[in-house]
PDB file as gemmi writes it, atoms N, CA and C in Angstrom:
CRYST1    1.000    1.000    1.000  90.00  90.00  90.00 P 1                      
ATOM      1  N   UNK A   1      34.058 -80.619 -59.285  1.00  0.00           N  
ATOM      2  CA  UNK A   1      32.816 -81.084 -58.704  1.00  0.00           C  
ATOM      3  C   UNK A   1      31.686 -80.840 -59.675  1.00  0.00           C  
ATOM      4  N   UNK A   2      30.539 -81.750 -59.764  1.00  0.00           N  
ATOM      5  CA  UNK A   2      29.686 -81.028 -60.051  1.00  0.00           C  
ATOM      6  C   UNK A   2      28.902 -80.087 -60.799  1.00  0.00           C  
ATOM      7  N   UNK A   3      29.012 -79.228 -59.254  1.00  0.00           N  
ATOM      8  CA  UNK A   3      28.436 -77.948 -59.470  1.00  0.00           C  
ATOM      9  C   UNK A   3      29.213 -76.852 -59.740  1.00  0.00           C  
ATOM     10  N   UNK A   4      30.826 -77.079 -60.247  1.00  0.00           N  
ATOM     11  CA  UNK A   4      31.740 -76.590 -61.136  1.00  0.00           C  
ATOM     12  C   UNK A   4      31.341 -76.628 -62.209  1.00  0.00           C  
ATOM     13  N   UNK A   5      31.166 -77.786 -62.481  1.00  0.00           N  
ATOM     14  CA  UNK A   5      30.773 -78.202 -63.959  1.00  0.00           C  
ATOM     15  C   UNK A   5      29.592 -77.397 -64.374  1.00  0.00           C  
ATOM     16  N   UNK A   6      28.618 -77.631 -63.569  1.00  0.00           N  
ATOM     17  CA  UNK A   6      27.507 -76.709 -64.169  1.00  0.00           C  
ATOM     18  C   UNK A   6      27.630 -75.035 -64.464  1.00  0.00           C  
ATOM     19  N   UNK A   7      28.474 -74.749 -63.465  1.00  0.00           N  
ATOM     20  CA  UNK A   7      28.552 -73.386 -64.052  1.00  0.00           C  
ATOM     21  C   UNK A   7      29.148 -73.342 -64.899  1.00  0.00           C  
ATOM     22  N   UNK A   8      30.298 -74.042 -66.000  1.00  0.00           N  
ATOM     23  CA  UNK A   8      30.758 -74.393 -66.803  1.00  0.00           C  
ATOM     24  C   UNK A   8      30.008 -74.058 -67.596  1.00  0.00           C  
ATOM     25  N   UNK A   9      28.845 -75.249 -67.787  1.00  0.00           N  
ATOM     26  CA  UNK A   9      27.972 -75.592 -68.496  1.00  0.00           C  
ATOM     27  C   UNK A   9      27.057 -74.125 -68.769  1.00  0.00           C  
ATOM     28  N   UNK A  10      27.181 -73.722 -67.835  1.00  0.00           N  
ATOM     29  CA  UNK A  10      25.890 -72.020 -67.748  1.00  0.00           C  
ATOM     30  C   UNK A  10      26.713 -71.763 -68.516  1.00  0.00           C  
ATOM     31  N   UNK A  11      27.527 -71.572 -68.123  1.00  0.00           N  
ATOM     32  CA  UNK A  11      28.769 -70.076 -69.030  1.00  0.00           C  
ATOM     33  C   UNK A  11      28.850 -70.500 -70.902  1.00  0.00           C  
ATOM     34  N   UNK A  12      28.973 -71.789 -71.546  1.00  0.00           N  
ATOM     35  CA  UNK A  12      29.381 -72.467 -72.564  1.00  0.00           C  
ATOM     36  C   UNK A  12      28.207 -72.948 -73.341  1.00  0.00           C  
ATOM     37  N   UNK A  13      27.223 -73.815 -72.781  1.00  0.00           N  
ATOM     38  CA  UNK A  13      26.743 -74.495 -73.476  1.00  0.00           C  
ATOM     39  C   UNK A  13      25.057 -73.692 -74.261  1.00  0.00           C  
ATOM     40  N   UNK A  14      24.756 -74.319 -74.887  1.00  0.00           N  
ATOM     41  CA  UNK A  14      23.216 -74.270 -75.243  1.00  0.00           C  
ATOM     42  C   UNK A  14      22.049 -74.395 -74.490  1.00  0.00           C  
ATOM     43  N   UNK A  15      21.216 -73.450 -74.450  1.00  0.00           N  
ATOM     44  CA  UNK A  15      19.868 -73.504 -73.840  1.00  0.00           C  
ATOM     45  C   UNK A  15      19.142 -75.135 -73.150  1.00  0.00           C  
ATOM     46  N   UNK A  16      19.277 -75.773 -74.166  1.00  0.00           N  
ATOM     47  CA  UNK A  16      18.870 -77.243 -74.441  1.00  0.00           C  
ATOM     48  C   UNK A  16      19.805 -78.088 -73.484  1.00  0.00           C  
ATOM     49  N   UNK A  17      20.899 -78.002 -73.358  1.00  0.00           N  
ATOM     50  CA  UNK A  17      21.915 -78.703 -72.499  1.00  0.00           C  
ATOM     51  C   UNK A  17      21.179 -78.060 -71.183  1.00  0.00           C  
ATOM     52  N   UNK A  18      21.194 -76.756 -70.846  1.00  0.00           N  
ATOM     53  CA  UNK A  18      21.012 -76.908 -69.400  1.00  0.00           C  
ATOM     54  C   UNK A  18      19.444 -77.150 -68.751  1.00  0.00           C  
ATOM     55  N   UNK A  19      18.285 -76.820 -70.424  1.00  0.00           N  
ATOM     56  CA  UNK A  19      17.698 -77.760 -70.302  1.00  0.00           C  
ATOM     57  C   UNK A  19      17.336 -79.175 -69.915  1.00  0.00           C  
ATOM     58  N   UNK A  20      18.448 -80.112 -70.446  1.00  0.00           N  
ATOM     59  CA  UNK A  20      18.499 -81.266 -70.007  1.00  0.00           C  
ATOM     60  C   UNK A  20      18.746 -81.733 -69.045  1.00  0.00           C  
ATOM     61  N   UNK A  21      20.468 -80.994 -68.502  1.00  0.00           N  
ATOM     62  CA  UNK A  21      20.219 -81.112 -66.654  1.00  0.00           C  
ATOM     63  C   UNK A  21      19.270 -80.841 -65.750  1.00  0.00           C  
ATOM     64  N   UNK A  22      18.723 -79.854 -65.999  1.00  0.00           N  
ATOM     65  CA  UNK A  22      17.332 -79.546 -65.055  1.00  0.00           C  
ATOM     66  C   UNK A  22      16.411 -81.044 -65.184  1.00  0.00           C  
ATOM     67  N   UNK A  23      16.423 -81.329 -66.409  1.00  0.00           N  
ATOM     68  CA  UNK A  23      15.230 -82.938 -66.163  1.00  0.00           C  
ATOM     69  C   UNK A  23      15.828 -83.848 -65.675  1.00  0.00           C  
ATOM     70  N   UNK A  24      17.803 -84.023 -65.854  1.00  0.00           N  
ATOM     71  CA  UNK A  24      18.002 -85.398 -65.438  1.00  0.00           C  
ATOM     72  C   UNK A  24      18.131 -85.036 -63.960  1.00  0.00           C  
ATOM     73  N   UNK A  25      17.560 -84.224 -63.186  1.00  0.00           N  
ATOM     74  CA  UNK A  25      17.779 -84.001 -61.918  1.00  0.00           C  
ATOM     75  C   UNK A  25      18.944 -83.217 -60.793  1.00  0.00           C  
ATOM     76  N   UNK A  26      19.590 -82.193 -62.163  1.00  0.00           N  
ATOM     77  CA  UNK A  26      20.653 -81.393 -61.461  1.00  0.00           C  
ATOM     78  C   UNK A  26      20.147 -80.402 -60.169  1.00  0.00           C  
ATOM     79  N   UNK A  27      20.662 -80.156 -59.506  1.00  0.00           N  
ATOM     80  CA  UNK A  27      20.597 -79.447 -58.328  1.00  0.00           C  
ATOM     81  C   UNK A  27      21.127 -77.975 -58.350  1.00  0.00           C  
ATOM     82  N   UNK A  28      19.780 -77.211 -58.487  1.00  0.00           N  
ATOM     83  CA  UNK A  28      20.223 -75.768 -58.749  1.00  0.00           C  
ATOM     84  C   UNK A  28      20.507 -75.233 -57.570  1.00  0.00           C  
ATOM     85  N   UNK A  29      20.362 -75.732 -56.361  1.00  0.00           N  
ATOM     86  CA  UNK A  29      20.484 -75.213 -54.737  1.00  0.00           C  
ATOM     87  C   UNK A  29      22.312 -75.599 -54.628  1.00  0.00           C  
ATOM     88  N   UNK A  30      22.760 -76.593 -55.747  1.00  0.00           N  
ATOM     89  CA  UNK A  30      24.220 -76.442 -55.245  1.00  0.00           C  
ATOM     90  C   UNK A  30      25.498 -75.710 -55.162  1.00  0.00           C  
ATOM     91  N   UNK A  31      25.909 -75.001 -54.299  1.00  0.00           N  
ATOM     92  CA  UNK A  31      26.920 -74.582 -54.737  1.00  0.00           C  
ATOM     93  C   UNK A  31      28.656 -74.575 -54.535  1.00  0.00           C  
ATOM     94  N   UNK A  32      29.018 -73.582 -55.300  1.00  0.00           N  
ATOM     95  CA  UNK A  32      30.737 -74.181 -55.799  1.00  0.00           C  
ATOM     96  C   UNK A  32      31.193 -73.720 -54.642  1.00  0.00           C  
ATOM     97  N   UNK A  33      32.511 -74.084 -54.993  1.00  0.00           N  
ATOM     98  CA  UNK A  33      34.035 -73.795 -54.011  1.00  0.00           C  
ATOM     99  C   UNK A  33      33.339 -72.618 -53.182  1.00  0.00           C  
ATOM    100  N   UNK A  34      32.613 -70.960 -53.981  1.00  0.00           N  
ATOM    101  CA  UNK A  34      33.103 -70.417 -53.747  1.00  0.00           C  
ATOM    102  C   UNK A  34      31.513 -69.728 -52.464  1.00  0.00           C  
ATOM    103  N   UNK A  35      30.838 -70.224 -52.555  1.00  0.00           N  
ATOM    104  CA  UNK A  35      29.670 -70.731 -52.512  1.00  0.00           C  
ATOM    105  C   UNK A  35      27.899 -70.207 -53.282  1.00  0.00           C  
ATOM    106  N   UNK A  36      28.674 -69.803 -54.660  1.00  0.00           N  
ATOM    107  CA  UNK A  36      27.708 -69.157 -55.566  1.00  0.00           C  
ATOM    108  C   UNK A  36      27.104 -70.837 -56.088  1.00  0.00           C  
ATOM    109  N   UNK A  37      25.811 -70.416 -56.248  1.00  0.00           N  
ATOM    110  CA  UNK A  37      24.758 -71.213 -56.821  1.00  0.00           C  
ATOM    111  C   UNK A  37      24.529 -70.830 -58.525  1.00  0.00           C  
ATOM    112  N   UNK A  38      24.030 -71.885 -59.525  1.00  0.00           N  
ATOM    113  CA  UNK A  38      24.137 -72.121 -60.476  1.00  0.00           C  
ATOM    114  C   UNK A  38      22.934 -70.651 -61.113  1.00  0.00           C  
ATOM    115  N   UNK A  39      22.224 -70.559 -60.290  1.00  0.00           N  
ATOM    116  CA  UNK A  39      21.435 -69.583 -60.362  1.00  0.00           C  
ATOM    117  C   UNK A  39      21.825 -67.851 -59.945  1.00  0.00           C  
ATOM    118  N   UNK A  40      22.523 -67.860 -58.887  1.00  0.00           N  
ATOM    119  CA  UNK A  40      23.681 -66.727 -59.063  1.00  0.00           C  
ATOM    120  C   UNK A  40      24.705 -66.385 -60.372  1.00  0.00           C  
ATOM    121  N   UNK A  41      25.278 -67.661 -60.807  1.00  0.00           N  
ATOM    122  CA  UNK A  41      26.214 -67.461 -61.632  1.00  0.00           C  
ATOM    123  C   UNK A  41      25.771 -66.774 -62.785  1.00  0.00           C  
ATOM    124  N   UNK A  42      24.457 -67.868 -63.216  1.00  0.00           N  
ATOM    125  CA  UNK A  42      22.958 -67.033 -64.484  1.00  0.00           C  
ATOM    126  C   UNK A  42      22.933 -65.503 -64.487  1.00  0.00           C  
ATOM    127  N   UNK A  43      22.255 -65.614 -63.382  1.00  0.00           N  
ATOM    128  CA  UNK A  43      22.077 -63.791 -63.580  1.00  0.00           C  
ATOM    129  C   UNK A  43      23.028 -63.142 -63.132  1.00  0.00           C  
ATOM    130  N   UNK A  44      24.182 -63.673 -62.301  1.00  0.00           N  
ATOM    131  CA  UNK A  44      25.459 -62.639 -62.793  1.00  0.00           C  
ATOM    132  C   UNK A  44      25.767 -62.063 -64.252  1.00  0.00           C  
ATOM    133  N   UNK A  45      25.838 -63.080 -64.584  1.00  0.00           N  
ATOM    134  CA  UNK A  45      25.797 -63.404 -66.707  1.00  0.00           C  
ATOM    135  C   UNK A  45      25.194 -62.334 -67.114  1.00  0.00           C  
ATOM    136  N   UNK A  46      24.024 -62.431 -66.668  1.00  0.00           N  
ATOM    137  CA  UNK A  46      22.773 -62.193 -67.462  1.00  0.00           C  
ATOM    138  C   UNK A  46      22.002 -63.238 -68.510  1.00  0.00           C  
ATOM    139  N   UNK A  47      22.122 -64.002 -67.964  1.00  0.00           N  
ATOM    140  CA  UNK A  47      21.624 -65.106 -68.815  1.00  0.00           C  
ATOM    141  C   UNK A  47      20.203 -65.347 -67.796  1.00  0.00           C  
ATOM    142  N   UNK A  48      19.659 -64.918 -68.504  1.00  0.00           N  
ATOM    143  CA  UNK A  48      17.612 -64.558 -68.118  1.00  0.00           C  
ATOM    144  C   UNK A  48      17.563 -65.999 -68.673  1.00  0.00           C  
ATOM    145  N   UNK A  49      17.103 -66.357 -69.966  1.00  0.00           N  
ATOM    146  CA  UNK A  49      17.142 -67.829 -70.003  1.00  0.00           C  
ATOM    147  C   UNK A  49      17.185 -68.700 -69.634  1.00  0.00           C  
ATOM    148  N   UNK A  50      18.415 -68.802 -68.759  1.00  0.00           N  
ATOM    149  CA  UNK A  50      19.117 -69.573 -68.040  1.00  0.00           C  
ATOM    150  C   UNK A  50      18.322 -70.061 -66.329  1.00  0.00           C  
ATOM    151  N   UNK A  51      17.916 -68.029 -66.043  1.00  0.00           N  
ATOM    152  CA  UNK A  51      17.229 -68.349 -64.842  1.00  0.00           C  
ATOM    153  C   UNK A  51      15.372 -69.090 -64.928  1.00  0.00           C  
ATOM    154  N   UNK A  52      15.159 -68.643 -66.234  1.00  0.00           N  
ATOM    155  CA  UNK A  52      14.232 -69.187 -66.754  1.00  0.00           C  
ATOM    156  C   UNK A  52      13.778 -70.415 -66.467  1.00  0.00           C  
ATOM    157  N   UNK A  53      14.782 -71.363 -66.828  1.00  0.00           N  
ATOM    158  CA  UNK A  53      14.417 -73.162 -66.674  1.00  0.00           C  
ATOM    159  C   UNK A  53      14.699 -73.380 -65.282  1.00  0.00           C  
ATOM    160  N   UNK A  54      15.132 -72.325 -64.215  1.00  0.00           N  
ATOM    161  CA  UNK A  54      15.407 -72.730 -63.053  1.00  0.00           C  
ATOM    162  C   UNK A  54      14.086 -72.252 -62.463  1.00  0.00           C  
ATOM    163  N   UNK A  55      13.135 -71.679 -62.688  1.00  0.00           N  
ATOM    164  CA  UNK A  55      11.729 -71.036 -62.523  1.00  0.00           C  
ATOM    165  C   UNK A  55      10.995 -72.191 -61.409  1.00  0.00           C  
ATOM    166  N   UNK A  56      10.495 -71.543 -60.015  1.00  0.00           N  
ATOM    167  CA  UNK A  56      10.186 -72.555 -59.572  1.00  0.00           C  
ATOM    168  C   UNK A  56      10.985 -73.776 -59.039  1.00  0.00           C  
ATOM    169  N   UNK A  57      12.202 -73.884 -58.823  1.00  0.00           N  
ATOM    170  CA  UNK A  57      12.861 -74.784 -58.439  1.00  0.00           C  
ATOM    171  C   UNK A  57      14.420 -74.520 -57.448  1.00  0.00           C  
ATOM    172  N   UNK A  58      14.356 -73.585 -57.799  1.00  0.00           N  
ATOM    173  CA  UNK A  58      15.304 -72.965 -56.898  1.00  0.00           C  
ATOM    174  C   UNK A  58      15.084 -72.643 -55.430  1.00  0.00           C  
ATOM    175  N   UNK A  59      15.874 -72.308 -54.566  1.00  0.00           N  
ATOM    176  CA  UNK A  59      15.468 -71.681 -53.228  1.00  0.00           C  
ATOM    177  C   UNK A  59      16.270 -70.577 -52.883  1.00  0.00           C  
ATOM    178  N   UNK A  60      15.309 -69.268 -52.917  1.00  0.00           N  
ATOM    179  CA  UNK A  60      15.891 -68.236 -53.349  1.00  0.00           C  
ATOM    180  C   UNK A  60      16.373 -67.879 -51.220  1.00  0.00           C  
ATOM    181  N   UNK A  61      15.877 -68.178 -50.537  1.00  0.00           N  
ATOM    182  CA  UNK A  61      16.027 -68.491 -49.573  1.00  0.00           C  
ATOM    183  C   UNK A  61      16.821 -69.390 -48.580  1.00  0.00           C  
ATOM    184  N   UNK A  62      17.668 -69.627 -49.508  1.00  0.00           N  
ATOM    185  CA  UNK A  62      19.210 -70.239 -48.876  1.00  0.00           C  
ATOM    186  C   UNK A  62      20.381 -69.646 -48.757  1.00  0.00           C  
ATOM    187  N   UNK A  63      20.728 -69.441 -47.480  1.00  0.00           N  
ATOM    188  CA  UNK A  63      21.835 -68.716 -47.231  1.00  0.00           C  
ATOM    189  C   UNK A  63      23.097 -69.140 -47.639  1.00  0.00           C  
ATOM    190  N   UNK A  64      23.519 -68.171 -48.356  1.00  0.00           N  
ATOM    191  CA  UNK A  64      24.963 -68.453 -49.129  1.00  0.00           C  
ATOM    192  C   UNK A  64      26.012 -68.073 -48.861  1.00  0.00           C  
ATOM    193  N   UNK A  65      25.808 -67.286 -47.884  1.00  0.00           N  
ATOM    194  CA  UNK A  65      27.093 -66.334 -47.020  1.00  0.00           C  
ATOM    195  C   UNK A  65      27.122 -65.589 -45.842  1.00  0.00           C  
ATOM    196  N   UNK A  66      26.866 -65.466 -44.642  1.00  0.00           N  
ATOM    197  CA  UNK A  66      27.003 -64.858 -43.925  1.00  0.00           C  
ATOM    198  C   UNK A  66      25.479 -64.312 -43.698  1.00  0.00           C  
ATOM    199  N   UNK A  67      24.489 -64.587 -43.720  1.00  0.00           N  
ATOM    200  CA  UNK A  67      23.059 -64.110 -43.951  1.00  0.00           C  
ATOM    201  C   UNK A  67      22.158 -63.927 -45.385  1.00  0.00           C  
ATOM    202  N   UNK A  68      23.610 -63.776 -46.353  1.00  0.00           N  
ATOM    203  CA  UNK A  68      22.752 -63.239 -47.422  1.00  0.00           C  
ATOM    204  C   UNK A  68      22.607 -64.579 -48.020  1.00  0.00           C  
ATOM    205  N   UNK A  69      21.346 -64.499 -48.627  1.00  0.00           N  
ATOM    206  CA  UNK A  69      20.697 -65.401 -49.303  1.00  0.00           C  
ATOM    207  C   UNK A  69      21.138 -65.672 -50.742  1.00  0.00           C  
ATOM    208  N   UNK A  70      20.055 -66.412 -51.842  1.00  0.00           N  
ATOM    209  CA  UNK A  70      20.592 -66.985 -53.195  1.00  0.00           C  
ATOM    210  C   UNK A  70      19.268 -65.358 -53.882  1.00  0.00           C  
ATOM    211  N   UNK A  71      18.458 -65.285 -52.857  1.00  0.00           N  
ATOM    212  CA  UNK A  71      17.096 -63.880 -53.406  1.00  0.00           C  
ATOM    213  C   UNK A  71      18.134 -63.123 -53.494  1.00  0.00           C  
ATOM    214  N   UNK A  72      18.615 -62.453 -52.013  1.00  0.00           N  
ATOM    215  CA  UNK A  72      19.685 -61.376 -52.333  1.00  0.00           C  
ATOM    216  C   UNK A  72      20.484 -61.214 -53.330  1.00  0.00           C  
ATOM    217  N   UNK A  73      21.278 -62.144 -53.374  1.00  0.00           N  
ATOM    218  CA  UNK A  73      22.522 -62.036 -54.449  1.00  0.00           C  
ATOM    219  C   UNK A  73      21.520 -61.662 -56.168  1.00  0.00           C  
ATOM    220  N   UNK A  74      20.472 -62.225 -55.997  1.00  0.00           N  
ATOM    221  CA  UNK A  74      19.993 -62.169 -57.200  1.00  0.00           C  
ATOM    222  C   UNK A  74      19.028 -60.830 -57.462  1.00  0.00           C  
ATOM    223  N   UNK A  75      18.939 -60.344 -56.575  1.00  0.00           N  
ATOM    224  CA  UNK A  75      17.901 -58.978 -56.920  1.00  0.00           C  
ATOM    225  C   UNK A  75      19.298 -57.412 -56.699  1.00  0.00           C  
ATOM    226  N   UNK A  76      20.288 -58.224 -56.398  1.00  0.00           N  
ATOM    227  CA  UNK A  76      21.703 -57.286 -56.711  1.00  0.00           C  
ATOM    228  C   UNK A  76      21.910 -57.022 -58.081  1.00  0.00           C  
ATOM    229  N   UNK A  77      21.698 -58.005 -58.849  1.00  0.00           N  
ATOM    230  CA  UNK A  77      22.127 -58.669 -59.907  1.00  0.00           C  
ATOM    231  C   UNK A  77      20.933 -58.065 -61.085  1.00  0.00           C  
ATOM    232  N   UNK A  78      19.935 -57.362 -60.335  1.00  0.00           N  
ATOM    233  CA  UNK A  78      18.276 -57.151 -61.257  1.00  0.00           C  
ATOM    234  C   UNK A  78      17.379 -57.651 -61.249  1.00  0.00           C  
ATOM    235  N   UNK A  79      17.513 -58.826 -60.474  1.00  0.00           N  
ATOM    236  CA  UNK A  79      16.000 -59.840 -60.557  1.00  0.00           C  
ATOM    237  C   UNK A  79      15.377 -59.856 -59.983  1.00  0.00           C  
ATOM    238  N   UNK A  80      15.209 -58.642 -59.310  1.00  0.00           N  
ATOM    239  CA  UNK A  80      13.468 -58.625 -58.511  1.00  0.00           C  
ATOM    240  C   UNK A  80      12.350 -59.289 -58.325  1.00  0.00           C  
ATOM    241  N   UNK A  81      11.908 -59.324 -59.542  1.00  0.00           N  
ATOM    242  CA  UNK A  81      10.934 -59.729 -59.690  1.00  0.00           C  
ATOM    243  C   UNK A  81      10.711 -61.159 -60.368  1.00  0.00           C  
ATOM    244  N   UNK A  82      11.854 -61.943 -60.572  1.00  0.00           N  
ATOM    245  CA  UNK A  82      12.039 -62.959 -60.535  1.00  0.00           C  
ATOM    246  C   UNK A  82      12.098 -63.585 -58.955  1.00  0.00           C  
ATOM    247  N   UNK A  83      12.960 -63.183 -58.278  1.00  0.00           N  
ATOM    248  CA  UNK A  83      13.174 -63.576 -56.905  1.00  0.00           C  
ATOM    249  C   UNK A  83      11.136 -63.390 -56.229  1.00  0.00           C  
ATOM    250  N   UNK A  84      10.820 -62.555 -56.478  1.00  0.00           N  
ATOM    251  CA  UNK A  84       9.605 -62.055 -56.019  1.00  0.00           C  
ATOM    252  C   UNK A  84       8.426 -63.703 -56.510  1.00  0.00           C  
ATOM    253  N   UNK A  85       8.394 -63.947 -58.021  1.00  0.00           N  
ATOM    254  CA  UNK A  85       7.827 -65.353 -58.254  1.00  0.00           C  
ATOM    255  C   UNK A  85       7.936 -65.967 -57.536  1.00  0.00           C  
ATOM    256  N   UNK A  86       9.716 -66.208 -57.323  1.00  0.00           N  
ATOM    257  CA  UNK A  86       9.969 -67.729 -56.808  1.00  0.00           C  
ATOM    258  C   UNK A  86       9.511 -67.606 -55.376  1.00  0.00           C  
ATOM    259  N   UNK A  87       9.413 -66.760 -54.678  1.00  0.00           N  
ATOM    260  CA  UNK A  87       9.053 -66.366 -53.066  1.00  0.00           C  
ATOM    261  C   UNK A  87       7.429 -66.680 -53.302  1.00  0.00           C  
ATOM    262  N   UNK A  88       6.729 -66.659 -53.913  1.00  0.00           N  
ATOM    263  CA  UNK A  88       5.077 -66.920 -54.219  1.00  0.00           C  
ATOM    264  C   UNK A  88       5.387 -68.215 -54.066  1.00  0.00           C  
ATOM    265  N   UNK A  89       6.239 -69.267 -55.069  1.00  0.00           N  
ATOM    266  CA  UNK A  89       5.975 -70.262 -55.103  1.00  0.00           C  
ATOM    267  C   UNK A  89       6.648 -70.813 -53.743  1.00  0.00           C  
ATOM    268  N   UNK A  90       7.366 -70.438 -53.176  1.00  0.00           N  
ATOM    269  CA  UNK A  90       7.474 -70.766 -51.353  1.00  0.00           C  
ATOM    270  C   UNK A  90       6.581 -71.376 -51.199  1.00  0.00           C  
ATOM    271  N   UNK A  91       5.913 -69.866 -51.376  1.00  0.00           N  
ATOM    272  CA  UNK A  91       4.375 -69.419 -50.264  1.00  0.00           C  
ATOM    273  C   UNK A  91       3.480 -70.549 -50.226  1.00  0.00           C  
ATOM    274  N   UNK A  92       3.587 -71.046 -51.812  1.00  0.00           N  
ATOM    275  CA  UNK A  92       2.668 -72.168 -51.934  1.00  0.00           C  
ATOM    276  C   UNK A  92       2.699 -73.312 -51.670  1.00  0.00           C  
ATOM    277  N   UNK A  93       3.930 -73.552 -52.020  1.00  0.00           N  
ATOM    278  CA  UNK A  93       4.425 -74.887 -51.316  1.00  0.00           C  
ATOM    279  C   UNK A  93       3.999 -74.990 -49.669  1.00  0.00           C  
ATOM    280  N   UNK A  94       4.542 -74.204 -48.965  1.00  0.00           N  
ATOM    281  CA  UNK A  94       4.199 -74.110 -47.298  1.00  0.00           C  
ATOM    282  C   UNK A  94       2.674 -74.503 -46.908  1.00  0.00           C  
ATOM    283  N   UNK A  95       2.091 -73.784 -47.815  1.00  0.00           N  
ATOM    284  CA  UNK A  95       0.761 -73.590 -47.916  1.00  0.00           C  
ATOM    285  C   UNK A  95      -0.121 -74.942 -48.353  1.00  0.00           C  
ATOM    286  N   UNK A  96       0.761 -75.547 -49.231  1.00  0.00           N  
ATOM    287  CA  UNK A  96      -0.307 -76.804 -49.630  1.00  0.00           C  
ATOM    288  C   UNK A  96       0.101 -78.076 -48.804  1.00  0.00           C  
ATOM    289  N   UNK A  97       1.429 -77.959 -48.539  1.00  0.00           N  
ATOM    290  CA  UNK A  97       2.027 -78.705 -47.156  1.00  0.00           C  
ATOM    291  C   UNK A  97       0.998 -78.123 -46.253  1.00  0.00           C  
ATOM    292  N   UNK A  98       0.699 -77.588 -45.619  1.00  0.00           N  
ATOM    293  CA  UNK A  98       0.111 -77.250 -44.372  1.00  0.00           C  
ATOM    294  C   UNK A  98      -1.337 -77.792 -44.170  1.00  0.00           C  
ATOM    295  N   UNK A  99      -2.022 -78.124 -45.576  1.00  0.00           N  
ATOM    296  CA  UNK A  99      -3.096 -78.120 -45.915  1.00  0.00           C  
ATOM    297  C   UNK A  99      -3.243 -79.805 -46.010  1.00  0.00           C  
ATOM    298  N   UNK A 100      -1.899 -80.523 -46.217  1.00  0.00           N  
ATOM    299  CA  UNK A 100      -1.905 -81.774 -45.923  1.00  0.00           C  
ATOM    300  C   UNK A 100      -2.054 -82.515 -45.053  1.00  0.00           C  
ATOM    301  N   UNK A 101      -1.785 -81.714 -43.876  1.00  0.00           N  
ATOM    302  CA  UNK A 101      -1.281 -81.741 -41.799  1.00  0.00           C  
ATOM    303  C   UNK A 101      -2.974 -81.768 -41.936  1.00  0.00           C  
TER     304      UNK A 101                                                      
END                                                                             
């Protein structure tokens, strides 16, 4: 599938490649068989980089298992304060939606 492939792609390729999926419109909210997201798999790695180009586009707020979320799995993993950004940019989104109503 896919979002096999992309973790593939996390695990193998160059900065610039997963660069490029992010513009041609890959889907970092998808996930595999197992139901880890492309952004789990990253900072399992440790590939900071990686979570880097996903900045802002992710939803750290999707449940991936049983309650726990894509934030959780990722502030297991060290990213606090990454997960902590992307929860601002929620905030904002909700916020400028609301402001549209």
């Amino acid at each position: 599938s896919r979002t096999i492939l992309m973790h593939m792609v996390i695990a193998k390729a160059p900065i610039i490649v997963i660069e490029q999926a992010m513009n041609a419109g890959f889907d970092p909210d998808a996930r595999d068989s197992f139901g880890w997201t492309a952004a789990m798999y990253a900072a399992h790695m440790g590939f900071e980089e990686i979570l880097d180009c996903m900045d802002g586009v992710i939803d750290v707020e999707l449940e991936v298992a049983d309650g726990v979320t894509v934030g959780d799995a990722l502030r297991r993993f060290g990213y606090s304060d990454f997960v902590a950004v992307q929860e601002l940019y929620i905030e904002e989104r909700v916020a400028l939606a609301e402001q549209a109503l």
